[in-house]
N, C-alpha and C positions, 0 to 999 in steps of 0.2 A: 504494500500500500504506500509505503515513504518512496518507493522508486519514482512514483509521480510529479515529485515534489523535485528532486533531485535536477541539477541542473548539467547539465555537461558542459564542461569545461575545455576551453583549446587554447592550444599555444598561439599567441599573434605573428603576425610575420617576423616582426623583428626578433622577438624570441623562439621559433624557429630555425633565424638563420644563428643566430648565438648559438646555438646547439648544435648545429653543422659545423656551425666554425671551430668548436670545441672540440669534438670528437675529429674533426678531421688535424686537428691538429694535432691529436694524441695518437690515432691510427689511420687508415684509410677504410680499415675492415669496418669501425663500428662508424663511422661517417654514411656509410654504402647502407648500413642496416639501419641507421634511421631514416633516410631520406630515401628507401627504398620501403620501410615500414609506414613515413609519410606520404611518400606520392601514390599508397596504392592502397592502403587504408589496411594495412592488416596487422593482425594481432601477431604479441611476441612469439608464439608458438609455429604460427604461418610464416614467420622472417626465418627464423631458426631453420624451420625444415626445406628450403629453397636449394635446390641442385640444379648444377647446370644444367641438367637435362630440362629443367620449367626455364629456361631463356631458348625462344626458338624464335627466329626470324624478326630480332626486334622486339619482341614482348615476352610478357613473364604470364605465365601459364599456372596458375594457383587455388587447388583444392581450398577452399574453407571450411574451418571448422565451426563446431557449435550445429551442424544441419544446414549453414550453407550454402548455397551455391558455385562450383568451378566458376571463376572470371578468368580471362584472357585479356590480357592489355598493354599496351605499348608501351616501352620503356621508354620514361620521359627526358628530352632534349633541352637544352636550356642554355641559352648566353652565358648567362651567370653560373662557372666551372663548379661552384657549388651547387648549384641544382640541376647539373646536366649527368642524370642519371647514367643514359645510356654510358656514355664516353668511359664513365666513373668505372662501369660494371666489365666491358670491353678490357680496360687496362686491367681490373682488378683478375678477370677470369685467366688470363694467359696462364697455359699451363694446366688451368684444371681437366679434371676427366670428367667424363659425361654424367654420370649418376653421384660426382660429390658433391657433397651440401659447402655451400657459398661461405657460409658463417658457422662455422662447426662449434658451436659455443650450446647452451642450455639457453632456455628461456629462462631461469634464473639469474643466469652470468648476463643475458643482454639486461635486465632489469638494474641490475647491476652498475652495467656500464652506462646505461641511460642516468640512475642517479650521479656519477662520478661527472659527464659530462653538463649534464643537468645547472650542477655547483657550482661547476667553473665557470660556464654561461651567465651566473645569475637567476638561473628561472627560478621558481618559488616553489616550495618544497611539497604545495600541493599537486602541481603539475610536471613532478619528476616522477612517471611511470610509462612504460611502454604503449599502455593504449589509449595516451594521449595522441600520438599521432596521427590514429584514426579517428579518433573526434576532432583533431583539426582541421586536415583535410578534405572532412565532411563539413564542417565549422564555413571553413574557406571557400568551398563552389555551390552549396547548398541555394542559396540565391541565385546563382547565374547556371548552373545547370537545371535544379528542378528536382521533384523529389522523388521522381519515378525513375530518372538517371543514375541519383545518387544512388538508389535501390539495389538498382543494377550491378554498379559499378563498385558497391561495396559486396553484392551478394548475397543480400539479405532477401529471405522466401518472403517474409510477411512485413509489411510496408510498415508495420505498428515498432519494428526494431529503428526503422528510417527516422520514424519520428519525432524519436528522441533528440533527435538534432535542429528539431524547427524551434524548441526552447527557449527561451532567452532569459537575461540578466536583468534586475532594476536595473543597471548603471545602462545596459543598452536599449532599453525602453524609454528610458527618458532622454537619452542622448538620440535617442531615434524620432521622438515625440518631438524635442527642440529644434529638430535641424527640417524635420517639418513645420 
């Protein structure tokens, strides 16, 4: 009954890339696992088990858990070297074999490494968890895609899990209220 109530939470842009820049500075591997956990909305369990074999032609090819839905989606390109997924995954795979996993770590150790970067960044100690990511980047296009896309795109069977993300905050209700 309080899950109703419950607001979800995302990182903003700028703290985002704080976290990028963090991690990438510490590794390339956990840089690749959050901005590949960001751009594609999935939980630490779904980053953790990503093998080359789920990179085919450009996109990443990914079983969901929880009763989800398989998505298939393009690995994201980007000006900005810190968000140019693809380029990032290209350099990082040289070398690997077809059926090894990308990030051979535990979903505990990325939880982990998300808090370690997290600190460094700055972000606030509410929003140092892994599946922050996918409440951002449903956070972040939910307006300009729609919510039958996000659906999709995140995998989800019943539109009632989507939902959760049409939410909002006093502070952006009335910041949204004002600027109307």
């Amino acid at each position: 009954v309080l899950s109703h109530f419950l607001i979800v939470e995302a990182l903003s842009k700028p703290e985002l890339m704080a976290i990028l820049r963090a991690a990438k500075a510490h590794r390339t591997r956990d840089w690749l696992m959050i901005l590949v956990a960001w751009r594609h909305g999935l939980r630490a369990s779904e980053v953790v088990a990503i093998t080359h074999d789920d990179l085919k032609d450009g996109q990443l090819d990914t079983q969901r858990l929880k009763g989800s839905e398989r998505t298939i989606q393009p690995l994201g390109t980007d000006p900005d070297p810190l968000l140019d997924e693809r380029a990032g995954l290209v350099e990082y795979c040289r070398g690997f074999n077809r059926n090894q996993r990308l990030f051979a770590v535990t979903r505990q150790h990325f939880w982990r490494l998300v808090q370690r970067h997290g600190k460094t960044a700055g972000i606030p100690e509410r929003k140092r968890y892994p599946h922050i990511f996918k409440h951002s980047i449903a956070m972040h296009v939910i307006q300009k895609a729609g919510i039958e896309n996000l659906k999709k795109f995140l995998g989800h069977k019943s539109g009632a899990s989507t939902m959760a993300y049409l939410k909002v905050t006093d502070e952006e209700a009335s910041a949204a209220v004002q600027r109307a």
